[in-house]
BAFI-3210 file (N, C-alpha, C; in Angstrom, 3 decimals, decimal comma, padded with zeros to 6 digits):
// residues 270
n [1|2|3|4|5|6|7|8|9|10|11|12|13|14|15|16|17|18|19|20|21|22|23|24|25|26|27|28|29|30|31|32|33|34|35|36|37|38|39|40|41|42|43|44|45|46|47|48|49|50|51|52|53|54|55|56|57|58|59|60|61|62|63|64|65|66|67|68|69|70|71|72|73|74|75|76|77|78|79|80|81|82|83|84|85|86|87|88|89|90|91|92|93|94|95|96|97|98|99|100|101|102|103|104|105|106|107|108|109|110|111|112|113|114|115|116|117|118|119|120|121|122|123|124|125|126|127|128|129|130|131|132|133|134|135|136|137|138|139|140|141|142|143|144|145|146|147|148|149|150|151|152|153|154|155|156|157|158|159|160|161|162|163|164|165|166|167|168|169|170|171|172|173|174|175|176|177|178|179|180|181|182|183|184|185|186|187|188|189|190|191|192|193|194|195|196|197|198|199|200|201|202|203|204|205|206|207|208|209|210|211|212|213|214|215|216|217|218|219|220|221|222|223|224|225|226|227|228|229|230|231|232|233|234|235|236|237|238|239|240|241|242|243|244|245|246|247|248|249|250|251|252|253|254|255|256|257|258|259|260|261|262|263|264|265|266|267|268|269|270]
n.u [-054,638|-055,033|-057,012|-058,186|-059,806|-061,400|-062,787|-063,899|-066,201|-067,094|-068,957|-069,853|-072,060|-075,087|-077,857|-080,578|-081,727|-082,082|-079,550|-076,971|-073,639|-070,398|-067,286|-063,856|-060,902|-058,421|-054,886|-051,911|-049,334|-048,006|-046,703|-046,777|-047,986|-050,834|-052,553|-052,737|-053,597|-055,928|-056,983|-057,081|-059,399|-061,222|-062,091|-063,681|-063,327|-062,498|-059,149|-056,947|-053,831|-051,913|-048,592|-047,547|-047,657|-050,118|-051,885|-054,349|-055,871|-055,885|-056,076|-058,982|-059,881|-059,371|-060,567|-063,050|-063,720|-063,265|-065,132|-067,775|-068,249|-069,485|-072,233|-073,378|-076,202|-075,155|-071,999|-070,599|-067,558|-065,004|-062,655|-059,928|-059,108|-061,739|-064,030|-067,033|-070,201|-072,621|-074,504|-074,684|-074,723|-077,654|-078,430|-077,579|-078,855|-081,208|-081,394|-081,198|-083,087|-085,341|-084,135|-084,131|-086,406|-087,539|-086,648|-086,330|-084,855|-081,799|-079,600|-076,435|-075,245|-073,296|-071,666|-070,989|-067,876|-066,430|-063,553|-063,005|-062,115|-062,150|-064,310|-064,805|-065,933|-064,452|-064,360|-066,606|-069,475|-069,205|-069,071|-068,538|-066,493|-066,963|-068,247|-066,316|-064,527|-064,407|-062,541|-062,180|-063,212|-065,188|-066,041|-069,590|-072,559|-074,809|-075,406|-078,415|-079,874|-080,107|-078,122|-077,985|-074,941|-072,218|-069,890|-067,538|-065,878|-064,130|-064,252|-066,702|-069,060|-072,067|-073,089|-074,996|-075,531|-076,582|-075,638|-073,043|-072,327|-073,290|-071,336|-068,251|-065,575|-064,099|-061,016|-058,060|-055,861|-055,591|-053,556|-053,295|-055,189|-057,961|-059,402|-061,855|-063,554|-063,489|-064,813|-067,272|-067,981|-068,072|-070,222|-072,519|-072,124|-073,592|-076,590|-077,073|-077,587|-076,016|-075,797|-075,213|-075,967|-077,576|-076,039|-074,200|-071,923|-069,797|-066,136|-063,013|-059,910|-057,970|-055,830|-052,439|-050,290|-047,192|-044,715|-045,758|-045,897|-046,598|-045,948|-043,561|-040,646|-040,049|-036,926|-036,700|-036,647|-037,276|-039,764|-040,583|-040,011|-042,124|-044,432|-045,378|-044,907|-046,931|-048,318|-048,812|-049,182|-049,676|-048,236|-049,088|-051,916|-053,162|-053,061|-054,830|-056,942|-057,446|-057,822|-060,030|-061,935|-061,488|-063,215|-062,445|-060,297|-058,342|-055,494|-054,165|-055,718|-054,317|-051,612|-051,561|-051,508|-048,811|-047,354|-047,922|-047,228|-044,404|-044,432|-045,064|-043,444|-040,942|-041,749|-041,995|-041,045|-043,415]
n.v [012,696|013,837|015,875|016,622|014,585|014,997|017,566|016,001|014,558|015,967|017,733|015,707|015,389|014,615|016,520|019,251|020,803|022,850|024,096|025,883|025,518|026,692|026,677|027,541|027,065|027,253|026,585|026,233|026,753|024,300|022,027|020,155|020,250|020,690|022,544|023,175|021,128|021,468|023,445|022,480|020,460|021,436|024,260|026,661|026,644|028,575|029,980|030,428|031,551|030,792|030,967|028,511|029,356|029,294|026,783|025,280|026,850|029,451|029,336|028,463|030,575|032,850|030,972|031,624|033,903|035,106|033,657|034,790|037,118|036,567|036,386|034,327|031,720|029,868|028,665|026,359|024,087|022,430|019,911|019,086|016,747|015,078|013,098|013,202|012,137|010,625|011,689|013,714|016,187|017,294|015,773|017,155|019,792|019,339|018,478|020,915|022,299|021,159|021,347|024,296|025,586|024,081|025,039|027,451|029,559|030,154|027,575|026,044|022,940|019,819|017,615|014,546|012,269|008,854|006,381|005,034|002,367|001,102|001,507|003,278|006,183|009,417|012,291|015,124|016,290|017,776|017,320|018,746|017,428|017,537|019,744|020,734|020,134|022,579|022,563|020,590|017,982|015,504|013,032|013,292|011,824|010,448|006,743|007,409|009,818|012,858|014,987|017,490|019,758|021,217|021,661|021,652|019,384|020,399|019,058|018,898|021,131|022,697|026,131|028,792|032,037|033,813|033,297|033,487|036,271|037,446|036,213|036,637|035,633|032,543|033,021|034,810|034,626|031,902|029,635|026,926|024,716|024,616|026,887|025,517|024,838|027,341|028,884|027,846|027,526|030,330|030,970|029,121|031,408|033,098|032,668|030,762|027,609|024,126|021,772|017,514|015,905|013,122|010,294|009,003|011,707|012,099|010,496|010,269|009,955|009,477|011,612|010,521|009,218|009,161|011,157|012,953|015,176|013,203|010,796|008,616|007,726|009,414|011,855|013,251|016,229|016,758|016,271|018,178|020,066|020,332|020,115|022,521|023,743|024,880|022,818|021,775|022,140|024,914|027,724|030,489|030,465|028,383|030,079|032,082|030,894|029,311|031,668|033,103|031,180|029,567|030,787|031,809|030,205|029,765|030,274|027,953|025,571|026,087|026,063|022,725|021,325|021,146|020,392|017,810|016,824|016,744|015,755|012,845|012,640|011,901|009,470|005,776|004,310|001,786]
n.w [-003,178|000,349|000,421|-002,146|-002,128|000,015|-001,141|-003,216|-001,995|-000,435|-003,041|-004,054|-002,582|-001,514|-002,180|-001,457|-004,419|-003,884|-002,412|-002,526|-002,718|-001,868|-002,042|000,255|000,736|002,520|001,967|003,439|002,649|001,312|-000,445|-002,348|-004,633|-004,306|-004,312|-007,286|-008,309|-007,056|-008,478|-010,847|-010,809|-009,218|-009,962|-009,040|-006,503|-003,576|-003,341|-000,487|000,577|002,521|005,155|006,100|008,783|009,650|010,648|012,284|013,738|012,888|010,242|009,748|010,660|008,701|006,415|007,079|007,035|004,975|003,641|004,637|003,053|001,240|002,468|003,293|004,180|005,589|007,376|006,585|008,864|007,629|007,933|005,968|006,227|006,527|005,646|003,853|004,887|002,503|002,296|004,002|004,468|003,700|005,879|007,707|007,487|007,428|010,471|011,416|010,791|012,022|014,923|015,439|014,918|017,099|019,241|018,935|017,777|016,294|015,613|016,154|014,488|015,150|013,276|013,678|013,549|012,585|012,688|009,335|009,175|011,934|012,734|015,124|017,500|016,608|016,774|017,370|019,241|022,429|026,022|029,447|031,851|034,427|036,933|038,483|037,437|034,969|032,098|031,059|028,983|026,983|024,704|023,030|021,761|019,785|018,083|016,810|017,705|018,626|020,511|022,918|023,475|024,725|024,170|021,066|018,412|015,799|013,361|011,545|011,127|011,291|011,013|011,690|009,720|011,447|014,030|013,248|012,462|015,155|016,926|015,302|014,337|014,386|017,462|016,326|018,117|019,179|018,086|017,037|018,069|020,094|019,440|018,418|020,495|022,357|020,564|020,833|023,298|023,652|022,307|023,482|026,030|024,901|024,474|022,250|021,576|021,104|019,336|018,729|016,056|015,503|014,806|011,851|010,147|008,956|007,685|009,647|010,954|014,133|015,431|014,628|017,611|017,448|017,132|018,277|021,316|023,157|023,067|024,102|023,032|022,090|022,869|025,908|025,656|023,048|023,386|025,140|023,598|021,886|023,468|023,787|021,359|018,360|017,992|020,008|023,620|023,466|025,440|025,301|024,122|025,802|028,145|027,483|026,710|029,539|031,073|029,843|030,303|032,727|035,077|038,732|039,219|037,368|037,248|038,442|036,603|034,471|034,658|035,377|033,308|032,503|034,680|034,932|033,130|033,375|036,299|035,255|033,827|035,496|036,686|037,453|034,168|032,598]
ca.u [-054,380|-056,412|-057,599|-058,987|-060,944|-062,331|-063,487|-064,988|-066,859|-068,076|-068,694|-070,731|-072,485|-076,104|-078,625|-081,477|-081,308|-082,350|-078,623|-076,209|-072,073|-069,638|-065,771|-063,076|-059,877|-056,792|-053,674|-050,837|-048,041|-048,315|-045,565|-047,088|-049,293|-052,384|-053,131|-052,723|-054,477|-057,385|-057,444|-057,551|-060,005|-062,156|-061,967|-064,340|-063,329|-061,396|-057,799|-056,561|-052,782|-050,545|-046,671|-047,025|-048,013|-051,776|-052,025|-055,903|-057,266|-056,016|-056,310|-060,551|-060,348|-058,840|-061,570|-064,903|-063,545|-063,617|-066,657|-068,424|-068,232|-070,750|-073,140|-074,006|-077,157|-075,008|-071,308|-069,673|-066,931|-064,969|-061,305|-059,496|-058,727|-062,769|-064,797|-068,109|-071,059|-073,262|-076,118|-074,465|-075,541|-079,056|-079,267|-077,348|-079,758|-082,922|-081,465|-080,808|-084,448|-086,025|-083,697|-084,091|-088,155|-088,230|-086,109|-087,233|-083,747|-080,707|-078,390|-074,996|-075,234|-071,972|-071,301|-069,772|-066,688|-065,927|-062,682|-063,397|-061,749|-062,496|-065,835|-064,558|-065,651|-063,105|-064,694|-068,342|-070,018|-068,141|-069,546|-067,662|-066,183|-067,473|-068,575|-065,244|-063,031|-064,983|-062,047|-061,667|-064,133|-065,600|-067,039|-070,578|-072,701|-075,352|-076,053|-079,491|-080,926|-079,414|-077,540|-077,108|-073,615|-071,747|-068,789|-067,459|-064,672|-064,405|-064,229|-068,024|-069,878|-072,510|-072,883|-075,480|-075,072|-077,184|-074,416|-071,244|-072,591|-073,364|-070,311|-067,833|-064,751|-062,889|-060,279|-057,150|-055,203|-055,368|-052,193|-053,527|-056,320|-058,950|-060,332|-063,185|-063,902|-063,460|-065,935|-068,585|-068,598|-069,028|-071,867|-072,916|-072,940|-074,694|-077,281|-077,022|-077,540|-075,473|-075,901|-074,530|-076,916|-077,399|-075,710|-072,588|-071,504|-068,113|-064,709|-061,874|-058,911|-057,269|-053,975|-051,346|-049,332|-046,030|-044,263|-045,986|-045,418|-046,967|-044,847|-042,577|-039,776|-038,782|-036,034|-038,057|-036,022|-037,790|-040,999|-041,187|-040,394|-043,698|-045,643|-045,106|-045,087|-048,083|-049,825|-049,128|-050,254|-048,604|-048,271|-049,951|-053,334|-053,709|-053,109|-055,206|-058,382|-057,491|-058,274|-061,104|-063,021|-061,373|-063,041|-061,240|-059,133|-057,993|-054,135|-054,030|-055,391|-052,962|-050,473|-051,525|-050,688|-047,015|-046,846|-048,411|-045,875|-043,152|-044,454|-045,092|-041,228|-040,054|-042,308|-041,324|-042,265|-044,048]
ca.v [013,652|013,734|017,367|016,543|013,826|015,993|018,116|015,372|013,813|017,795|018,617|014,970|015,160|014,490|017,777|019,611|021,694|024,846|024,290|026,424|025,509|027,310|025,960|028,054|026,867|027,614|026,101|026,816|026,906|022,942|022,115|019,020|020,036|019,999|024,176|022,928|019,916|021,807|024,536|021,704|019,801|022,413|025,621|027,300|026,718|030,052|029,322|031,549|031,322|030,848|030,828|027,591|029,091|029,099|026,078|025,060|027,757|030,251|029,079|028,451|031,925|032,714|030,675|031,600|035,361|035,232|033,089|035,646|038,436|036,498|036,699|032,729|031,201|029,062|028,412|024,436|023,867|021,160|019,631|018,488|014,899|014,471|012,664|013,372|010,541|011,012|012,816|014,512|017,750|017,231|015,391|018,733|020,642|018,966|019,039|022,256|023,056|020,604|021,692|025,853|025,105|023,379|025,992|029,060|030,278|029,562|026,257|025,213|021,614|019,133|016,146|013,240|011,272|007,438|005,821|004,365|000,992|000,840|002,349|004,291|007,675|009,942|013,674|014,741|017,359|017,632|018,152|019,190|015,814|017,954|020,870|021,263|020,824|022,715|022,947|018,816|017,630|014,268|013,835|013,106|011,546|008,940|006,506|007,887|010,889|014,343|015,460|018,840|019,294|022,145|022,571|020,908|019,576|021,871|018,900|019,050|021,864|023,477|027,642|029,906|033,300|034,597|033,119|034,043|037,318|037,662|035,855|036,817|034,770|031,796|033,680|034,129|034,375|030,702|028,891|025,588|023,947|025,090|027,919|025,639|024,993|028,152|029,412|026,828|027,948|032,125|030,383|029,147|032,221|034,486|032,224|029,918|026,204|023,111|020,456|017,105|015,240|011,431|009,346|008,810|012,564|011,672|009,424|010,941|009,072|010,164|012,089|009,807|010,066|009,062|012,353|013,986|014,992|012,051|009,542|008,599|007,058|010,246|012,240|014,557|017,385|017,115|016,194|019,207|021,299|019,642|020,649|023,883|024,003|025,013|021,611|020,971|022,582|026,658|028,395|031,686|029,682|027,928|031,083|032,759|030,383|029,163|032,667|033,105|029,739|029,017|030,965|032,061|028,442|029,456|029,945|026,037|025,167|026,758|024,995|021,303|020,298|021,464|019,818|016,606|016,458|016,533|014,014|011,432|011,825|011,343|008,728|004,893|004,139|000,246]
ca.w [-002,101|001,145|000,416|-003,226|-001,733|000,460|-001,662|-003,575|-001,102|-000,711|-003,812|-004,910|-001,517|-002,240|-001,329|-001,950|-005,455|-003,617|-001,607|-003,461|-002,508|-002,512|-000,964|000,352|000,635|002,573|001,579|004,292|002,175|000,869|-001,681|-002,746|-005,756|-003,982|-004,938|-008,934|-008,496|-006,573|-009,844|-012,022|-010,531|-008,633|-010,399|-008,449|-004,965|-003,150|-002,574|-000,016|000,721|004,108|004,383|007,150|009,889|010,222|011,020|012,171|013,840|011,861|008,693|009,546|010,665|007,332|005,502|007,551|006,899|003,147|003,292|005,123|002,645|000,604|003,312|003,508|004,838|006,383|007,412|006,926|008,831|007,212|007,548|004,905|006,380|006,850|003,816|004,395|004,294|001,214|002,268|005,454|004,274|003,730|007,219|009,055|007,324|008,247|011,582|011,553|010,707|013,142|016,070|015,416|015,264|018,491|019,987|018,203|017,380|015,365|017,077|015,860|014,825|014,575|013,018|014,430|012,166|012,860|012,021|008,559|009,652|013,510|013,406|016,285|017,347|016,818|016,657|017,969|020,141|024,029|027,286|030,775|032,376|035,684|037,567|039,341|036,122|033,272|031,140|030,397|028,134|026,882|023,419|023,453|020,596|019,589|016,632|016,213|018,633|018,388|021,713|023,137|024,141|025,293|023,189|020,073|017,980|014,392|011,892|010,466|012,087|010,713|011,809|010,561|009,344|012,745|014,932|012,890|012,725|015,977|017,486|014,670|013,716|014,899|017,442|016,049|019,598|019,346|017,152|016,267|018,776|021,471|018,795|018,465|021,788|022,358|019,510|021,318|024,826|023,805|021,661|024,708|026,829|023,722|024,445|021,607|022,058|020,170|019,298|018,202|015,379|015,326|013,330|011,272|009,375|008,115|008,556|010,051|011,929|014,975|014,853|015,356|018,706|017,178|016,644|019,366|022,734|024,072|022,001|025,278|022,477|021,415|024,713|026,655|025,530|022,086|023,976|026,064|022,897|021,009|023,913|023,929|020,055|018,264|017,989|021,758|024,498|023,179|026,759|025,057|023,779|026,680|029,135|026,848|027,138|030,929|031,905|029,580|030,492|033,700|036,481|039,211|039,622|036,130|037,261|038,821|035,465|033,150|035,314|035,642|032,362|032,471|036,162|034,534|031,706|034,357|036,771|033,853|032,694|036,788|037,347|036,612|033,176|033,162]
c.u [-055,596|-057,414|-058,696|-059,911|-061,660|-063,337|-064,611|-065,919|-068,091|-069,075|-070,141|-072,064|-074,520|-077,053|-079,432|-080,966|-081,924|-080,792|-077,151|-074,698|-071,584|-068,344|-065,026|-062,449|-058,592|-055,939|-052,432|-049,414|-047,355|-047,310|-045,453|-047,836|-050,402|-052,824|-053,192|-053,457|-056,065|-057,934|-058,136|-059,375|-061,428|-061,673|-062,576|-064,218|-061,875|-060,497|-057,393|-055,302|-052,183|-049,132|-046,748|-047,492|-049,372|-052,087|-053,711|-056,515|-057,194|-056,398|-058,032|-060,732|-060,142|-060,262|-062,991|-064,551|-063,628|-065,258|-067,727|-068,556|-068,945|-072,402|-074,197|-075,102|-076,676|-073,270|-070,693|-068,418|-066,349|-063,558|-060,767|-059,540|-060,299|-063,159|-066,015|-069,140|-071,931|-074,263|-075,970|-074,919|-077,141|-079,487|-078,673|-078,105|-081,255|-082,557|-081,455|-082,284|-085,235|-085,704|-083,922|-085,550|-088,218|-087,518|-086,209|-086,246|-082,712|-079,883|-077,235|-075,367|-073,520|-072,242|-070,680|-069,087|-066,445|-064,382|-063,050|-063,099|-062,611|-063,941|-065,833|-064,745|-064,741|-063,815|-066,276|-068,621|-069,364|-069,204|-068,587|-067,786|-066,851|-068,015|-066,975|-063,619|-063,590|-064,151|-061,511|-063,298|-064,325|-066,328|-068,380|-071,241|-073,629|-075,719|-077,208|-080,104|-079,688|-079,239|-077,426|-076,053|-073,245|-070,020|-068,655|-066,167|-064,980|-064,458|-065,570|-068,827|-070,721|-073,209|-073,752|-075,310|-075,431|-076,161|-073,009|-071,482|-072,500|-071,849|-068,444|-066,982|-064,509|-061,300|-058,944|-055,778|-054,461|-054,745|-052,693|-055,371|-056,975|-059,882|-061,710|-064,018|-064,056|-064,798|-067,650|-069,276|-068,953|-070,146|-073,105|-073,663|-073,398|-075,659|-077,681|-076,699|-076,673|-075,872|-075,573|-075,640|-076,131|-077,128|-074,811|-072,369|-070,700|-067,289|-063,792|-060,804|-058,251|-056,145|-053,224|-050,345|-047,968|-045,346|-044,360|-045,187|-045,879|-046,231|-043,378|-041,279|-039,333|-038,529|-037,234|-037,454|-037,105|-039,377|-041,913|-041,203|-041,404|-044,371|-046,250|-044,808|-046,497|-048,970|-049,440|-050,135|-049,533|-049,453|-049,428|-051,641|-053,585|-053,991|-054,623|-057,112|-058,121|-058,411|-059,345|-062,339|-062,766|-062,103|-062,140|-060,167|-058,254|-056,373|-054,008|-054,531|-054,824|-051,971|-050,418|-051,222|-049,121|-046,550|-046,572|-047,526|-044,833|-043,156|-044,110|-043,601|-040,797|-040,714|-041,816|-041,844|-042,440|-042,954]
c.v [013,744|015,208|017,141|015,416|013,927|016,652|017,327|014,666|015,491|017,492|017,303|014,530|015,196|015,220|018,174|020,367|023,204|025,212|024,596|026,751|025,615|027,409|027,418|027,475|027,072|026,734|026,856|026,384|025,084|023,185|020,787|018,561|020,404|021,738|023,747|021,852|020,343|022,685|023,750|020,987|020,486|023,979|026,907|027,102|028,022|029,449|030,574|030,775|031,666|031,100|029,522|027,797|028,906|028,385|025,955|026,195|029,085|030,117|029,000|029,561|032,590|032,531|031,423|033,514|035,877|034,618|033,511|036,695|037,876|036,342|035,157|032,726|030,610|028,871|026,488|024,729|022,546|020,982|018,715|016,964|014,319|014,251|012,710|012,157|011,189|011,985|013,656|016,066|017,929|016,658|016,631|019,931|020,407|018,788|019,939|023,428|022,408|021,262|023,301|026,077|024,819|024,392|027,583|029,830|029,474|029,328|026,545|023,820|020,919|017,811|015,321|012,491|010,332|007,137|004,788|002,752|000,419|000,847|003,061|005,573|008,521|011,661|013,638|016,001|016,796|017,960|018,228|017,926|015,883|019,491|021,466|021,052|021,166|023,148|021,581|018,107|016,307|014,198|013,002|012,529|010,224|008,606|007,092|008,761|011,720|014,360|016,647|018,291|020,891|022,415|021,541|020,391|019,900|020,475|018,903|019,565|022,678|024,816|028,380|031,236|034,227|034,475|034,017|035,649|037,914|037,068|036,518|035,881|033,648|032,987|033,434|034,151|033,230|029,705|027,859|024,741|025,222|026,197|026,997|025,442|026,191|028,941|028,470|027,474|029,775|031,588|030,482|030,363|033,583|033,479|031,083|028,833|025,146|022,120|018,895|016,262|013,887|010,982|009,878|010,027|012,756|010,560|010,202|010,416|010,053|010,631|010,931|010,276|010,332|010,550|013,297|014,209|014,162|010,556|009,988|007,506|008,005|011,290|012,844|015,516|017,804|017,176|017,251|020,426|020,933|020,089|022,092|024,531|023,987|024,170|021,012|021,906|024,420|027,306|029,642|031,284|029,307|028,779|032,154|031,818|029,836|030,298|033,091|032,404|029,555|029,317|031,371|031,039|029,033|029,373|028,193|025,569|025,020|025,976|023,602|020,745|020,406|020,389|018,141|016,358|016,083|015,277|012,663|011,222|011,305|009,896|007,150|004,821|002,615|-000,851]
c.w [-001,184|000,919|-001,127|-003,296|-000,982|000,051|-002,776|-003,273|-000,507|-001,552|-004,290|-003,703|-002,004|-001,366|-002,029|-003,636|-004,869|-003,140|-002,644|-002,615|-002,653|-001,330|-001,081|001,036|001,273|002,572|001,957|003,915|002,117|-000,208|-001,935|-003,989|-005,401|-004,392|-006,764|-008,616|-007,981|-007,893|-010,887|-011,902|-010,135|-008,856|-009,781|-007,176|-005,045|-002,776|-001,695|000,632|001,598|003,460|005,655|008,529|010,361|011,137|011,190|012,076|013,135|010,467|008,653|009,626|009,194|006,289|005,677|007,184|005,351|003,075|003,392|004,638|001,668|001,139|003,157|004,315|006,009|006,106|007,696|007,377|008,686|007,270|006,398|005,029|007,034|005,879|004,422|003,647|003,106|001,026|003,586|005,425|004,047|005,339|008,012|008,690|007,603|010,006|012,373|011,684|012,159|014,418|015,964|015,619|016,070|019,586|019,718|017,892|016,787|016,279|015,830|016,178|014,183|014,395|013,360|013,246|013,217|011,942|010,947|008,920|010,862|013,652|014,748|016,274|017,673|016,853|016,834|018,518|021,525|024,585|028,710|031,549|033,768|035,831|037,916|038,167|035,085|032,333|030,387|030,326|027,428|025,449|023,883|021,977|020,653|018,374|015,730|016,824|018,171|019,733|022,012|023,650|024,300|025,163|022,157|019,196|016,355|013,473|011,078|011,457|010,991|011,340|010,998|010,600|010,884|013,590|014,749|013,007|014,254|016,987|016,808|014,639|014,777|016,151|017,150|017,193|019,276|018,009|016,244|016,982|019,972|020,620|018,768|019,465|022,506|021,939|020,235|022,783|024,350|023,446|022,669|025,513|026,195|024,199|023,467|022,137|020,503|020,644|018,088|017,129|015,635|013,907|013,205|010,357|007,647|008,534|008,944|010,838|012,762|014,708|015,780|016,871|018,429|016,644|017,709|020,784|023,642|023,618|023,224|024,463|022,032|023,299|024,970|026,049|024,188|022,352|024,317|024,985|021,162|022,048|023,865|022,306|019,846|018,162|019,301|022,241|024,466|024,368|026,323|025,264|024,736|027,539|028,624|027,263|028,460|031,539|031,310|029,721|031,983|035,234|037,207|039,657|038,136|036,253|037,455|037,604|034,360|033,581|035,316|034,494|032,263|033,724|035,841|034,489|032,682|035,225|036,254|033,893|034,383|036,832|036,399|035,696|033,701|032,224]
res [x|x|x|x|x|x|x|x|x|x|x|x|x|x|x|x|x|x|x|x|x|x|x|x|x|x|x|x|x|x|x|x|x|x|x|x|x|x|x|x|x|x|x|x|x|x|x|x|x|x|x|x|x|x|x|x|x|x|x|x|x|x|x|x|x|x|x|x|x|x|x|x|x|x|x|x|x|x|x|x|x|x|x|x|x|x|x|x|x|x|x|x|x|x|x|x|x|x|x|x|x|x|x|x|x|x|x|x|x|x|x|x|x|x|x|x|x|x|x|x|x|x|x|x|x|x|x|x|x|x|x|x|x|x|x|x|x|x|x|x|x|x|x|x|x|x|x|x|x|x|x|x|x|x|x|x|x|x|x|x|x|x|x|x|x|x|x|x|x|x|x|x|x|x|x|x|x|x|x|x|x|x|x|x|x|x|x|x|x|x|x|x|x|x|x|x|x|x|x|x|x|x|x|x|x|x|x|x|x|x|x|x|x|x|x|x|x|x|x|x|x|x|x|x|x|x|x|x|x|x|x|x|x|x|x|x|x|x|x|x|x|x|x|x|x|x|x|x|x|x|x|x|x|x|x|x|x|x|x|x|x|x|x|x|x|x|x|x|x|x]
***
């Protein structure tokens, strides 16, 4: 199961002995085993239990909210479908020291994941594609230097207690996506800086398109109701950070992806 190889890629991750780990768990209503196979296996990680809908960003809110009532040094965020490299925790913690020392306050650092096959980067630290569209983002990332960046994607982030504190949760407004982008830019304007460390983290593969609303083989009818489902583009979430990120353009941005979607289907396909 991809979740119990997660956790073992956690769990055998090679770190200081002062660094004391401790997993939490949500399991959004999975009917595959994987809650008995995590008991068996990892007895000591928190299971905390959905009925389905969580989905991402709730379900981290979920986790970082239990995790936070033991009053951590430090918050990992980690997705299930990331395996982390061997010593990725010892290098986001020596970057964590280096970069907070040279800046004199507590950063947010993220890890970048490659496609185990491809060696392609698939997840990383973002920055704003422009000035005049800061709500379309680019990931950012190098083999060996550390990057600032200016927002992030959630699969291996590391958050310390000064931040979460000060920022508080993941919001849960947001259905499935943009919470961590979201969670990056307030970062941002508290004054907190991110940034992306060099080098390889984890593996993680892209989400497939097939299924989605960009998979132009299934009608539009089912298309348009994937976009507008919680792992598309859900009208609320988006309205919801448009007008929180967008500036005053933020209506014309809430709008252009719906307009898109439409064009695309009129337009010839090739």
């Amino acid at each position: 199961m991809t979740t119990l190889s997660c956790l073992r890629a956690l769990f055998l991750n090679r770190r200081s002995n002062s660094v004391r780990l401790d997993a939490v768990l949500v399991d959004d209503g999975s009917s595959d085993g994987t809650v008995d196979a995590v008991k068996e296996d990892f007895p000591l990680v928190k299971i905390e239990h959905g009925d389905g809908s969580l989905f991402w960003n709730r379900g981290m809110h979920r986790a970082q909210e239990v995790a936070m009532r033991a009053r951590p040094d430090f918050v990992l965020w980690l997705n299930d479908d990331t395996m982390l490299s061997e010593d990725a925790l010892d290098r986001l913690l020596s970057a964590y020291e280096q970069l907070s020392g040279k800046v004199g306050h507590a950063v947010i650092v993220v890890g970048a994941t490659v496609d185990r096959i491809t060696k392609n980067l698939t997840y990383a630290g973002m920055e704003r594609v422009s000035a005049i569209r800061p709500l379309q983002f680019r990931k950012v990332w190098h083999p060996e230097e550390t990057i600032e960046c200016q927002a992030m994607n959630g699969n291996i982030v590391l958050i310390p207690r000064q931040i979460v504190e000060r920022l508080d949760n993941l919001d849960p407004v947001y259905e499935h996506a943009m919470g961590d982008i979201d969670y990056a830019l307030r970062a941002r304007a508290a004054g907190f800086r991110i940034f992306v460390a060099g080098g390889v983290m984890g593996y993680c593969s892209n989400n497939p398109v097939a299924g989605t609303e960009a998979d132009r083989d299934l009608p539009f009818r089912a298309r348009w109701k994937k976009l507008m489902g919680p792992k598309g583009l859900p009208p609320r979430s988006w309205l919801y950070f448009t007008s929180r990120h967008g500036s005053v353009a933020w209506p014309l941005f809430f709008a252009w992806p719906y307009v898109r979607f439409l064009i695309k289907e009129i337009s010839p396909r090739d």
